[in-house]
C-alpha positions in Angstrom: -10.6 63.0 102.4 -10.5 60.4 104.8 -14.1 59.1 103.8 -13.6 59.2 100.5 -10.5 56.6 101.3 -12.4 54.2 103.2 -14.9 54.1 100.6 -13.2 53.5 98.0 -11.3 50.3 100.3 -15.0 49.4 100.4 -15.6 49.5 97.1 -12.1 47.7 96.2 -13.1 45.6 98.9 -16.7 44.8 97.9 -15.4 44.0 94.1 -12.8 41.8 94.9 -14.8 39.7 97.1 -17.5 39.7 94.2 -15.0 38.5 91.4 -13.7 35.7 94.0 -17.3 34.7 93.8 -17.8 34.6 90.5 -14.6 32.6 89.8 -15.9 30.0 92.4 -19.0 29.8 90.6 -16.7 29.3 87.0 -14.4 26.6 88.7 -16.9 24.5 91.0 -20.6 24.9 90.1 -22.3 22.4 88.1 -22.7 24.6 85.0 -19.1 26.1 85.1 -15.8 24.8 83.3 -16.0 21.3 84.0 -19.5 21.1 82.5 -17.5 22.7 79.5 -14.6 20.4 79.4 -17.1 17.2 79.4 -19.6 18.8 76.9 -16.0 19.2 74.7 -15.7 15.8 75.4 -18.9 14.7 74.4 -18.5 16.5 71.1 -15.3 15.4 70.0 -17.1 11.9 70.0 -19.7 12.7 68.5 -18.0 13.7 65.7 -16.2 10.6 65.2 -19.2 8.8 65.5 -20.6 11.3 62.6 -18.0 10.6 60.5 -17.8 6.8 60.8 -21.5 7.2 60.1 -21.0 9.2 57.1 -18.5 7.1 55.4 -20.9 3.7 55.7 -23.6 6.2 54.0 -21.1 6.4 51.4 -20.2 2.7 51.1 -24.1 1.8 51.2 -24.9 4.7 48.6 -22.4 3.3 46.6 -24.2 -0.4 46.9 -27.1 1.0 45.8 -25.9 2.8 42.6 -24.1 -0.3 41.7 -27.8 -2.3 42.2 -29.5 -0.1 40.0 -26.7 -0.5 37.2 -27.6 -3.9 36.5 -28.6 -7.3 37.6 -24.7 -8.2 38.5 -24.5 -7.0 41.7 -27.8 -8.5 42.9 -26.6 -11.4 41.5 -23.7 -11.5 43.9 -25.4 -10.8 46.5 -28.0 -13.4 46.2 -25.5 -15.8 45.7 -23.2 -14.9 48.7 -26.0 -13.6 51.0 -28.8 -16.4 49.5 -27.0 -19.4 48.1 -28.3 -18.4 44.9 -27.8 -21.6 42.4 -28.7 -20.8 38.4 -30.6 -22.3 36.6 -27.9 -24.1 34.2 -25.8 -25.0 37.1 -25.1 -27.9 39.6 -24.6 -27.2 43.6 -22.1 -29.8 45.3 -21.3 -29.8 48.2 -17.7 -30.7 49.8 -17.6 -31.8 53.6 -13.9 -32.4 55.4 -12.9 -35.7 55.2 -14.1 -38.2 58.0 -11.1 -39.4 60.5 -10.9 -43.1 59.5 -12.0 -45.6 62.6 
């Protein structure tokens, strides 16, 4: 009876200090829970960065359809982007007025 005691101390014994290990090994080790906390980190970026990505897709998806409508929208753009000038009109030029002296 009293063996069977002691060995099962041992046993309690022997699993505790095995747990302990393995918690050590959850809280400190390279792979544990702060290298889950960081990699949480990581993707909670990344997911903004997705979805700032995603809505310029849209915006430039939505440039493109409105290019393929029709000649207006290039237009535009040449003119902004270009300095486009047509053919039936007259480019001036207006510079800030020169301090007199």
């Amino acid at each position: 009876m009293r063996g069977e005691i002691l060995m099962m101390r041992a046993g309690i014994g022997l699993l505790s200090v095995l747990l302990l290990l393995l918690q050590v090994r959850l809280w400190v080790s390279a792979d544990g829970y702060g290298e889950v906390a960081r990699l949480a980190g990581l993707i909670t970026g990344q997911t903004a960065e997705n979805t700032r990505l995603n809505q310029r897709n849209q915006r430039l998806e939505a440039e493109v359809i409105e290019f393929r409508k029709g000649d207006s929208a290039v237009e535009e753009r040449a003119r902004a982007d270009l300095g486009l000038i047509g053919p039936d009109e007259t480019f001036y030029l207006f510079g800030a007025a020169r301090p007199a002296g």
